[in-house]
C-alpha positions as CSV (number, residue, x, y, z in Angstrom):
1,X,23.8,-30.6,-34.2
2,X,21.8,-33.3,-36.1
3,X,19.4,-34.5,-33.0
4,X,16.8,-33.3,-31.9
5,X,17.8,-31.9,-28.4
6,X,17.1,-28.7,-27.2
7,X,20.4,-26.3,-27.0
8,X,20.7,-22.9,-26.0
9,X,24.1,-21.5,-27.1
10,X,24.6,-18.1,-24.9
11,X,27.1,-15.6,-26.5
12,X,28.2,-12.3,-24.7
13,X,28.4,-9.4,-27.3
14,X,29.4,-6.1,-27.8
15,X,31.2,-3.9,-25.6
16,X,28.0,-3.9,-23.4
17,X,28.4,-7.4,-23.0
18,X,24.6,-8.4,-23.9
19,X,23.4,-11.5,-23.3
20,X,22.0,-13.1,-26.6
21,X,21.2,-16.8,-27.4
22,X,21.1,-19.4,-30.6
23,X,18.6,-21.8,-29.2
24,X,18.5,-25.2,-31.3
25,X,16.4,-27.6,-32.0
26,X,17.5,-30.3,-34.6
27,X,18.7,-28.5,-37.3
28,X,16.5,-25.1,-36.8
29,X,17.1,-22.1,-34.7
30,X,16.0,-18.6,-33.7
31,X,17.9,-16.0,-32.6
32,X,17.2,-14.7,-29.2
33,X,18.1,-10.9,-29.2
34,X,20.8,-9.2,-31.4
35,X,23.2,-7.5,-29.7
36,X,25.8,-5.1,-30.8
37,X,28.5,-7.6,-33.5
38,X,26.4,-9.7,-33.5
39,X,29.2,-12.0,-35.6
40,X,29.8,-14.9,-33.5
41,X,26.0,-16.1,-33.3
42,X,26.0,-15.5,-36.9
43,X,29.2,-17.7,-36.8
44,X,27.9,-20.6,-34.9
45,X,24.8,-20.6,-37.2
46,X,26.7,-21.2,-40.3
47,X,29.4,-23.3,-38.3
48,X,26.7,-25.8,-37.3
49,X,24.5,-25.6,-40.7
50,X,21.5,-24.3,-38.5
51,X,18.3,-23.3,-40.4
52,X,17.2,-20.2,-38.8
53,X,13.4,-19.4,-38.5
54,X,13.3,-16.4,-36.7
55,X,14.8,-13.7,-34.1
56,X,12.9,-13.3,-30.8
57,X,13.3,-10.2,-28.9
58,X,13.1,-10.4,-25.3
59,X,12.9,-6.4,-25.1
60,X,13.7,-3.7,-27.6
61,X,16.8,-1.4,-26.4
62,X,19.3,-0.6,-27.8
63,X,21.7,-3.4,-26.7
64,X,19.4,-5.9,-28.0
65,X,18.4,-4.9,-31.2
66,X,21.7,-3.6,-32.5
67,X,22.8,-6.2,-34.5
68,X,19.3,-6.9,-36.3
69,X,20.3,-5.7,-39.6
70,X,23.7,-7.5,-39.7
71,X,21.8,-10.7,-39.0
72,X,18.9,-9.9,-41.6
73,X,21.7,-9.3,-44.2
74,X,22.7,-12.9,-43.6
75,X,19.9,-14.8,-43.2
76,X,17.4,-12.4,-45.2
77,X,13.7,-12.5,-44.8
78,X,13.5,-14.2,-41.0
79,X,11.1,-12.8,-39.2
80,X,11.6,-10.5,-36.1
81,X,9.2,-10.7,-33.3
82,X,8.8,-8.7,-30.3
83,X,6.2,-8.1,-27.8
84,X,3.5,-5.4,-29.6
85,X,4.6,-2.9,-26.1
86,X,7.8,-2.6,-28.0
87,X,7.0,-2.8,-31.9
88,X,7.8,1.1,-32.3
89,X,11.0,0.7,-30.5
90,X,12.5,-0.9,-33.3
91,X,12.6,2.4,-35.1
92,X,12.5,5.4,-32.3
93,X,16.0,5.7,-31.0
94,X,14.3,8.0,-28.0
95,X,12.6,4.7,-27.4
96,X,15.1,2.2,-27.7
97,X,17.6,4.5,-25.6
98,X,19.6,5.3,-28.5
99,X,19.4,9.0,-29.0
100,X,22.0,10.0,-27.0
101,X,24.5,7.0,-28.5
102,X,27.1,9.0,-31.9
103,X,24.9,7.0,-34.1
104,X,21.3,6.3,-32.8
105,X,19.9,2.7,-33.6
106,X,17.1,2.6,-36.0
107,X,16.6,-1.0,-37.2
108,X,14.1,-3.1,-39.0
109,X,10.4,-3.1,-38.4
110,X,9.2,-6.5,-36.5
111,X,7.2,-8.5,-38.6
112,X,5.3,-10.0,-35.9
113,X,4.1,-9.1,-32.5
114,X,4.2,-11.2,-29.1
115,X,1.0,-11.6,-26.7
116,X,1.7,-12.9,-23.3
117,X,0.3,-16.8,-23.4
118,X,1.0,-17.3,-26.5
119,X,3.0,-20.5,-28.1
120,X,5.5,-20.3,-30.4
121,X,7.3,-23.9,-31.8
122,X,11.1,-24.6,-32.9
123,X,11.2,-28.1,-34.4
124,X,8.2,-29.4,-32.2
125,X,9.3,-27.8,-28.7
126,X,6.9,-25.0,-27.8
127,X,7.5,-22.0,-26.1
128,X,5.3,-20.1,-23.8
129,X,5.6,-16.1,-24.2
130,X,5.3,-14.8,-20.7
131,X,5.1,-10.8,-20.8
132,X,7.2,-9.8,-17.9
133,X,7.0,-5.8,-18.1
134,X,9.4,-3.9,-15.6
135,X,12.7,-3.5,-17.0
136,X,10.9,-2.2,-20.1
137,X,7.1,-2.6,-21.1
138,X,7.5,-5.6,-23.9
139,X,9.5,-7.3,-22.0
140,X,9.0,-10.7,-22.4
141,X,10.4,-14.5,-20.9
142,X,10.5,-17.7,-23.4
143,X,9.3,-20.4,-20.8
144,X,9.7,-24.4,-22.5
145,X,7.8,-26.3,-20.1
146,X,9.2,-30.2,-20.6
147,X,13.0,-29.1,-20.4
148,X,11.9,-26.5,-17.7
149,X,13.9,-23.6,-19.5
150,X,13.3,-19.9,-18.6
């Protein structure tokens, strides 16, 4: 994965079956969400010598911060960001709609918080954050205008 295309690598995890994302560009990547065994994304990063910069979070339940800590025990010291509606999900299981699970999900605190509008790059593509509340209140879409990808 040497050029610099952008690809978005969708893996299906966990028993829930959560949709979560490696999106590349030249030889960096972010994580998009961390499901639960979170193993193969972790997999294909190593697989394919990927650098990754950091893990965006589309939303904060359960099903997509799971497998935080087993990507952060990899590839220590990326940041996490998620919308700032969601920052103390990360760490409420009540929140996160964990509480009820036989062992609630407390995870890592983000390190940086999302604003709707705002830019973020990967190897010179930007992203536009678009907070799209509804499904949960931080919910947000990655929108990259010149390959039209939502």
């Amino acid at each position: 994965m040497a050029d610099s295309t952008l690809h978005i690598e969708t893996f299906c995890l966990g028993e829930w079956m959560t949709n979560c994302y490696v999106v590349v560009r030249g030889n960096r990547c972010w994580f998009v969400d961390a499901g639960f065994e979170p193993a193969p994304m972790i997999q294909y990063v190593q697989t394919h010598r990927l650098v990754p910069t950091q893990v965006v979070l589309t939303h904060a339940h359960v099903d997509h911060i799971a497998g935080l800590s087993q990507i952060l025990g990899v590839f220590a010291g990326i940041p996490i960001l998620v919308h700032r509606a969601e920052v103390e999900f990360l760490t409420d299981p009540t929140l996160n709609l964990s509480a009820a699970l036989t062992e609630p999900v407390t995870e890592l605190e983000a390190t940086t918080t999302l604003e709707h509008g705002q830019m973020i790059e990967l190897g010179g593509s930007s992203f536009e954050v678009r907070h799209t509340p509804g499904h949960s209140p931080g919910g947000i879409t990655l929108y990259q205008k010149e390959a039209e990808v939502a």
